[in-house]
N, C-alpha and C positions, 0 to 999 in steps of 0.2 A: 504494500500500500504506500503511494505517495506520504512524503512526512507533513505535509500542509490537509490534507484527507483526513490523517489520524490527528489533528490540532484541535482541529474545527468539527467534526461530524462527532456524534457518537457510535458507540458502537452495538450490536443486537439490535432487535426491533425486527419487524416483518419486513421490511425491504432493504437493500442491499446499496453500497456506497457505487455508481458507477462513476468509472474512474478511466479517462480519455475515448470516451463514448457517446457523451452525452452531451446534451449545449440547455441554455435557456435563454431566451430571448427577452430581456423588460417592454413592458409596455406599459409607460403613464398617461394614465388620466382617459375617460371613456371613448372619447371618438377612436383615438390608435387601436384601443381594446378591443370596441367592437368590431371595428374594419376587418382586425385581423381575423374576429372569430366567423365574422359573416363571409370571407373567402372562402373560409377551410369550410364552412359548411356550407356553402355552395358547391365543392367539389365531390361532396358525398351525392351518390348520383344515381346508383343502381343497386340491385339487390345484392347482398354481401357487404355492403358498403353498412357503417353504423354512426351514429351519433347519439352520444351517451351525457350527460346535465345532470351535475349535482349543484345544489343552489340553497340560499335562506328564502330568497325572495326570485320571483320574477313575475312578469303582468304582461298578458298572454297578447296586449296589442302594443308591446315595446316596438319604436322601431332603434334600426341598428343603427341609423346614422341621421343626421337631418335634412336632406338632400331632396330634394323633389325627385331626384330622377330614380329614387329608391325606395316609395312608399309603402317595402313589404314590411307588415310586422310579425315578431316572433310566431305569433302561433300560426299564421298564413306560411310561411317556409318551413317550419318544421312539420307541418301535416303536405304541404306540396309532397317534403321530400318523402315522408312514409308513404304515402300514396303511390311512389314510385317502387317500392320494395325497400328502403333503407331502413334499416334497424333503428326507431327514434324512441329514445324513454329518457326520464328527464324525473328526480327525485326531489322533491322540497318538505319542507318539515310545517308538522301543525301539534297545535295542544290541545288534546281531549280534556285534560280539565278545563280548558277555558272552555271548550264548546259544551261540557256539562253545566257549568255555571250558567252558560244562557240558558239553560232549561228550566234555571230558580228564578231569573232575572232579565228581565230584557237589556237590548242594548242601550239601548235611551238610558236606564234605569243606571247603570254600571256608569255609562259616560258625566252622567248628573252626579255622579262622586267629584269629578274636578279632579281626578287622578291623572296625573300625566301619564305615569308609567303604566296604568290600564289602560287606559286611551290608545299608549303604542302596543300594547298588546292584540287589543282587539282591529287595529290600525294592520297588523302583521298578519296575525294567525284566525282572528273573528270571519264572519260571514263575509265581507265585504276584503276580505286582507287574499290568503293563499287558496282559501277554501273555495272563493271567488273564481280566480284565474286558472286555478284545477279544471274548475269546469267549465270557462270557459274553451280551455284549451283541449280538453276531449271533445268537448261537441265543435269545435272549427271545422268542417265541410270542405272537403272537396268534390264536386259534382255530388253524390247522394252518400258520398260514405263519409263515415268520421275518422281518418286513421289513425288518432290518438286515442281515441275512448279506453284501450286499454292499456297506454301506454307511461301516462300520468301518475306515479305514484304517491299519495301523504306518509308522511314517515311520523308514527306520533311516537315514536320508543322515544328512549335516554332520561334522562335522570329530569326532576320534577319540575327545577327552574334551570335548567341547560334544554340546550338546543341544537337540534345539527345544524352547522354553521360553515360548511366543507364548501366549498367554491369551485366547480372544475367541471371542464366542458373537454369529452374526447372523441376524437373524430377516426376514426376506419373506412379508407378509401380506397380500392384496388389492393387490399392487402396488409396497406402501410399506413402507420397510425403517429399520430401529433394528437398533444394537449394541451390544454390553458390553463392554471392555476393561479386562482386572485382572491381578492379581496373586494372584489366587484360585484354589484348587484343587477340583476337584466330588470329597473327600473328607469321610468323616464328621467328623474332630477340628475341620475349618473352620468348621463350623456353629455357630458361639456370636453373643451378642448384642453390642452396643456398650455395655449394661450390664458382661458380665463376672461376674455377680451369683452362680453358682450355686456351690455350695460345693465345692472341689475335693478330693477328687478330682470330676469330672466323669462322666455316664455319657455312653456311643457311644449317639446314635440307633437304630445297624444294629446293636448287637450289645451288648444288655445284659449280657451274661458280663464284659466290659473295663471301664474305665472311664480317662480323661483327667488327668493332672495338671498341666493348663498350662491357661493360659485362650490364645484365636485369635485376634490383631488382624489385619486384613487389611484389605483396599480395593479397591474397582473405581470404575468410571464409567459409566453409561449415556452412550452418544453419538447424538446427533441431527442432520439437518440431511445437506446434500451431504458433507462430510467421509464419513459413513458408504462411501462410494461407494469408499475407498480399503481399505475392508477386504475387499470383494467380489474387489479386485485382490490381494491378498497370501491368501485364501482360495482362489482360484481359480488362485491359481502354484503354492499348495502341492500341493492337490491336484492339479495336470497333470503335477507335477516326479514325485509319487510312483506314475503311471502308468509311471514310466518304468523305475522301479530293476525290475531283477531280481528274480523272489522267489526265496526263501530256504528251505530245508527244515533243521531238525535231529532227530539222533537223539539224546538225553541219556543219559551213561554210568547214571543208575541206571533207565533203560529205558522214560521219558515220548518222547514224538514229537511232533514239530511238519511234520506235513508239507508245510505251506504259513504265511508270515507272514501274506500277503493271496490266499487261496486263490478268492474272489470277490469283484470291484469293479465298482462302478457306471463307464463308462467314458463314458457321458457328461459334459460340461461343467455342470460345476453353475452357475445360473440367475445370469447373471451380470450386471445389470443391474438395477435398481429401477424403476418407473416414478416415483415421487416418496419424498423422506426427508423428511417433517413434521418439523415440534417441536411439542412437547407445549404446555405454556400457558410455555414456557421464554423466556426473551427471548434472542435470535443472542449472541453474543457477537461482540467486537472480530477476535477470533482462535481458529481450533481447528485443528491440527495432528498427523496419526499419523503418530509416527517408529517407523522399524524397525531391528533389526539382524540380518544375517545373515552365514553361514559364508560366507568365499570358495573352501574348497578342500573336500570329499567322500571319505569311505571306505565309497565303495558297491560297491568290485570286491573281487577275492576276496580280497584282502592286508588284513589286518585292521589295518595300519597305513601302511598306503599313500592317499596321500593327492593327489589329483589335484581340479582346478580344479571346483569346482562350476558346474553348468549350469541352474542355475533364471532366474535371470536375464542378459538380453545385455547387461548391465554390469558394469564390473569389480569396483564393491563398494556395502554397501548399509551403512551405519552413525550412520544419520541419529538414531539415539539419541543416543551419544555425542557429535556434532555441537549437539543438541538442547541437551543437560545445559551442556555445557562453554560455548554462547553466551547461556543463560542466569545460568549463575555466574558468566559475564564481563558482566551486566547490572544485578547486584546491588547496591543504594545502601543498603538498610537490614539487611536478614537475610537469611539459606537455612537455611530448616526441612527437613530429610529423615530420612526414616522408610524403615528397612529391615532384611533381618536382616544385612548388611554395610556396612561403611563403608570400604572397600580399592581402590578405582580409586585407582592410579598414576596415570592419563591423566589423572586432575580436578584433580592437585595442584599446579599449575602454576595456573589460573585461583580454584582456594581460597586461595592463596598473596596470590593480587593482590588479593582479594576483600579479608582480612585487613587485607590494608596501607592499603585505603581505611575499616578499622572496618567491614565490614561481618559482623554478629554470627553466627554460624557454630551451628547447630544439629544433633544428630546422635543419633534416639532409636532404639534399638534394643533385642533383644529380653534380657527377663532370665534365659530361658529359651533353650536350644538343641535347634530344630528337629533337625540335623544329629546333635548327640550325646544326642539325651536326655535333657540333667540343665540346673542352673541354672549360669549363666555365672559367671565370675568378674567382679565388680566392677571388674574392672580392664582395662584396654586398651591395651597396647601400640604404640604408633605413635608413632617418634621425631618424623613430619612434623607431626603435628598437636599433639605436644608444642613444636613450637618456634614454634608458633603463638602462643602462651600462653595464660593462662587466662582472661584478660581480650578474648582473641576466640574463643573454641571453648564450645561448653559439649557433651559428650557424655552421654546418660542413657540408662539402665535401663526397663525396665517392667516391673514387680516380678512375677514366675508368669507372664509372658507371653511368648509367642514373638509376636515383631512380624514380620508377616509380607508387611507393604505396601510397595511401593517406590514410595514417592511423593515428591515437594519442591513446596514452595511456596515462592515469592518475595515479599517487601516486597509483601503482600499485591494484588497483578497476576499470579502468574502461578503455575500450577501444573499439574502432568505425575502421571498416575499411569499404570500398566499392571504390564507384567510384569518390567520391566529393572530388573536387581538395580544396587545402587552396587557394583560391581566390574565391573573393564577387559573379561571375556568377555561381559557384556550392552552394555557402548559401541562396544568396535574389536575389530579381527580379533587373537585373544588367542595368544600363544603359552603352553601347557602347563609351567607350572617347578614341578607335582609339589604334594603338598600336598591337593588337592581333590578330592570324592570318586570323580570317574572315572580321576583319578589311581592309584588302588588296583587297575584292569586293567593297570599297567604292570609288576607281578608275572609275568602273565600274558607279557604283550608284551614279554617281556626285550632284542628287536631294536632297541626306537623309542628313536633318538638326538635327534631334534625333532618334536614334537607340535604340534596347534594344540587350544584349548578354548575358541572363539566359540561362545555360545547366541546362537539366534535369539530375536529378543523384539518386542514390539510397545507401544509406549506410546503415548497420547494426551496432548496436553499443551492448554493454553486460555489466554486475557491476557482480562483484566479490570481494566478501569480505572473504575469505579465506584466513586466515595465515599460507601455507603452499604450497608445491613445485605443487600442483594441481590448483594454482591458476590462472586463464587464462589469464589477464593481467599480470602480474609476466612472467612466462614463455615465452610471446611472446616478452616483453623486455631482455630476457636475450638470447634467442634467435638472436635475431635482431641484439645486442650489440655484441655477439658472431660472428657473422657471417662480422660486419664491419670489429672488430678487429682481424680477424683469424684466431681465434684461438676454439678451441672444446669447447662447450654446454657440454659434455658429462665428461670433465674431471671434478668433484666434486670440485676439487679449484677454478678454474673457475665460476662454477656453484656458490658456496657460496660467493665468493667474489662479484662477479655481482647480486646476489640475496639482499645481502645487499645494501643499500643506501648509507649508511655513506662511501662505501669503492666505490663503481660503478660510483658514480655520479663524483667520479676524473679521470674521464678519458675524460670528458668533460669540463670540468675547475679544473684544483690542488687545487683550495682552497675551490671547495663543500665538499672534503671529505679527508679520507685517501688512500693513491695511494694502485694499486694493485699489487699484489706482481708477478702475472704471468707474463712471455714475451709476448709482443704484438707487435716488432717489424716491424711485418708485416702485420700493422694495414693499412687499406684503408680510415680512417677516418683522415680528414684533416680540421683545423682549416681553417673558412672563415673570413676575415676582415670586418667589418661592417663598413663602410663611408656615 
């Protein structure tokens, strides 16, 4: 094994380090994201051909771009293409206890709480959130047939305030197979540029009557090469795990019906094998690696908080994210850049600690806006831990009308992980519930549960690159990032070189990591946060 492989990765877990095989490709912010996924799923085209969706969210009339000359939305192309014989299923997660709870309570009645975090709950997983777009997207029509109706699956397993939160889109084409891995959601607000340029408010693509007051930072990865081969295995546990739950019927007190979650599935094994994973004109890298993290325990029986050992997998636990993060920031010599809409893993704080004490400069950009609450964040951020870090090794920032929505890090420009795993302890380890967060708001509800668990499932990709030079995939995706907070062009070479460098980039985060740079940044969206 490579010695930068064994630094960065851990080691065990269900998938294997592939090592000068593999690539991954960044892709920021939604327009790049979509384009690239709306290609690859264009090329799926005939029978044998597959396209496989795992997701939190999607809405079944996303379009993939804003373009008049391109008015198809998601569930019009993905029932085209099954119509044509392509293998299409597409997996997103909902909560039976929330949809029991409507059966005591109407929605009006739950929303007239003034609860934000039930609000986003039922905003998500209620009648009108996944439950919704499920069905709209089995019944999408082509000429008389539906050919999603059984293709749609609800996944209500995992643990009682976790949720599956796995982001990944894979495609089987002639044989040969490519994946995405993000942080991304197939929602309309997702869809902005890496410019950010349009004047906000914003309009919705799906629905000119609204319009946006945030601008979307987000991230994914095209992945290439053998590696792919591990997401066929976590796509194919899910979908056999949710052959197996019970379905579900409700009756809703204001007199909606749901008489089936998954009233028709495909019960064969979806195509689970590749015959080759190309790269594109991509050069392998050293290292690529997809960590997961899942629930160990299940409230799939009738006890809506009864919580019994999950059976998807015949190991005792899978949490090779947190494993991932934590032997990376125990690898760190110069900096850890991370992008997220959190910054709260307990379990990191121990390895940031040591990081710290060796100088190594501690980065933490997140969003100026709140996904979660709707409005703009306060400038300030409370966390005694990272306060006694000082200020001379932390620097936390803002992005000014932006909900930052990537959960990405990169390392002393070698190494970098994006996907779906948020920086807090339920995307790393098996999380216990202490209240607070917004599945937290069915404990209203559940006035019985003494101990909870709130593990999401998540998927990241991570890659090592040890190249000294403008090819380097970590390097470029920070300079990128940096470029795009501060406003200023990637593309102009001064730019480029001054943020390429360390000594001179890293002062634009604190004055005394480096030397300042010499470009205008004025119209920089990057905003110092207070630490209290």
């Amino acid at each position: 094994m490579h010695k930068i492989n064994a630094r960065y990765f851990p080691s065990g877990g269900p998938t294997r380090i592939e090592e000068d095989n593999s690539a991954i490709i960044p892709l920021v912010d939604g327009e790049e994201y979509f384009n690239a996924v709306r290609m690859e799923i264009g090329r799926a085209q005939s029978p044998g051909d597959a396209i496989y969706m795992l997701g939190w969210r999607f809405e079944a009339d996303f379009r993939f771009n804003k373009s008049s000359n391109d008015p198809s939305e998601l569930g019009t192309v993905l029932a085209s293409k099954a119509a044509t014989g392509v293998d299409v299923r597409i997996i997103m997660p909902t909560k039976w206890q929330l949809l029991d709870w409507l059966q005591k309570e109407t929605e009006k009645e739950l929303r007239d709480r003034n609860n934000n975090d039930l609000n986003n709950l039922l905003n998500w997983f209620g009648p009108k959130g996944n439950i919704l777009h499920t069905d709209l997207l089995r019944k999408k029509t082509i000429g008389r047939d539906s050919p999603l109706s059984s293709r749609i699956l609800l996944d209500y397993s995992g643990e009682l305030f976790g949720t599956h939160h796995q982001k990944m889109v894979l495609i089987l084409r002639g044989g040969a197979a490519v994946g995405f891995v993000a942080g991304i959601d197939f929602l309309a607000d997702r869809l902005d540029s890496r410019r950010h340029d349009e004047k906000l408010p914003r309009p919705y693509s799906t629905n000119q009557k609204d319009t946006i007051k945030y601008y979307w930072h987000d991230a994914g990865a095209r992945v290439e090469g053998p590696v792919v081969k591990s997401l066929f295995y976590f796509f194919n546990a899910r979908w056999s795990y949710c052959l197996t739950l019970s379905d579900r019927a409700f009756k809703f007190k204001d007199g909606q019906t749901i008489p089936s979650l998954n009233p028709r599935v495909e019960m064969t094994s979806p195509r689970g094998k590749a015959q080759s994973t190309p790269l594109s004109s991509t050069t392998p890298l050293k290292g690529v690696y997809l960590a997961a993290n899942f629930p160990e325990r299940d409230v799939k029986g009738s006890n809506p908080a009864f919580h019994e050992p999950h059976g998807m997998f015949a190991r005792p636990s899978i949490h090779t994210t947190g494993e991932l993060y934590k032997k990376a920031i125990g690898s760190a010599r110069k900096y850890i850049y991370i992008e997220d809409q959190y910054f709260s893993a307990q379990s990191m704080e121990g390895v940031l600690l040591e990081a710290a004490r060796r100088s190594v400069k501690i980065i933490a950009v997140i969003g100026g806006f709140s996904d979660d609450e709707g409005k703009s964040v306060d400038p300030r951020l409370s966390s005694p831990f990272l306060k006694s870090l000082g200020n001379d090794k932390v620097a936390v920032m803002q992005v000014k009308d932006t909900i930052v929505h990537s959960k990405l890090m990169i390392i002393d420009d070698e190494f970098v992980a994006i996907g779906s795993a948020n920086f807090t302890d339920r995307s790393f380890i098996e999380a216990e519930d202490k209240g607070g967060g917004a599945d937290s708001a069915m404990r209203d509800f559940l006035r019985d549960v003494k101990q909870a668990w709130s593990t999401d499932s998540e998927l990241t990709v991570a890659a090592v690159d040890d190249r000294r030079n403008d090819l380097n995939v970590a390097m470029r995706l920070r300079i990128l990032l940096w470029a795009e907070h501060l406003r200023v062009s990637a593309e102009d070479q001064v730019i480029w070189r001054q943020l390429s460098d360390l000594e001179v980039g890293l002062s634009i985060f604190n004055k005394s990591w480096g030397r300042p740079v010499s470009f205008d940044h004025g119209n920089s969206r990057l905003l110092h946060v207070e630490i209290v």
